[in-house]
C-alpha positions, 0 to 999 in steps of 0.5 A: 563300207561303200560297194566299191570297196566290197568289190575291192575287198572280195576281188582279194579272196579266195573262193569258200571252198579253198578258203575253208578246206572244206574236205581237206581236213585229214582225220587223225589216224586210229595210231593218233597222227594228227592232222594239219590244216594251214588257211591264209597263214593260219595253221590248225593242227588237230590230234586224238586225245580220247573219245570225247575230246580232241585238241585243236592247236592254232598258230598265226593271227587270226583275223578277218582272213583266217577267223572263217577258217577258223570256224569252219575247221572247228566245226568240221573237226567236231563233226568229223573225228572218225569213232564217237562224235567228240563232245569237247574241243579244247582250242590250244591259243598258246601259238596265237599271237593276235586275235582280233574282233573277227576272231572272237566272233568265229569263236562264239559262232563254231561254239554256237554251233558245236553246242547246238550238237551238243559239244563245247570248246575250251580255250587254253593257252590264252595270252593276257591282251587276249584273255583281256580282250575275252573278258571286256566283252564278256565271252569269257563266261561262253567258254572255260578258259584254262592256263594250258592244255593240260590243265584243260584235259585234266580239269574236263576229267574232274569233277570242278572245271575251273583253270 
């Protein structure tokens, strides 16, 4: 990428902090309320599940524009939660319609991070381009990938986590 089109390129963008919605997300209330986020045509609605999971639902394409989002609000969402630090995020995909290499990297970079702080992610709701597209490059084996959020919620409390 010549400097030109960097230039060109970030002459389109927002700045980080409206980009990002750093502060902008609402914690769900002690009632469950969630709360929803929306990035560039990316929307990211979270909600209470119990003390140590919470699941997060994306709608949208996520893409170079929206991958940063993404990751920015997954790690804050693990960070914010009021009450005990969630030790596990299960990422609902079932309203993600593409998901591209961008995508996949925000993905492995809010994992590094949450697992840095000793949370995880899980993905549920993976479309077959998509679940393909996770197992040709072997990320696969980062995250437990589950058919639905319910399948993720109910493997997390047994004692086999497979979906």
């Amino acid at each position: 990428m010549t400097e030109e089109t960097r230039r060109a390129a970030r002459a389109g963008r927002r700045p980080p902090e409206v980009r990002c919605g750093a502060g902008a997300l609402r914690s769900p209330s002690a009632q469950g309320a969630p709360s929803v986020h929306a990035a560039d045509g990316l929307r990211i609605e979270t909600s209470r599940v119990r003390a140590d999971t919470a699941v997060v639902a994306v709608a949208g394409e996520i893409d170079l524009r929206t991958a940063g989002p993404l990751r920015d609000l997954l790690v804050e969402t693990h960070g914010r939660l009021p009450g005990a630090r969630p030790r596990r995020l299960v990422a609902d995909f079932a309203g993600v319609p593409f998901c591209d290499a961008a995508g996949l990297g925000a993905l492995v970079a809010a994992r590094n991070q949450i697992s840095a702080a000793g949370g995880e992610i899980a993905l549920a709701g993976v479309r077959p381009a998509q679940l393909r597209l996770l197992k040709i490059t072997g990320l696969h084996r980062l995250f437990a990938i589950h058919r639905d959020v319910e399948t993720a919620l109910s493997c997390h409390d047994s004692p086999t986590r497979s979906g």
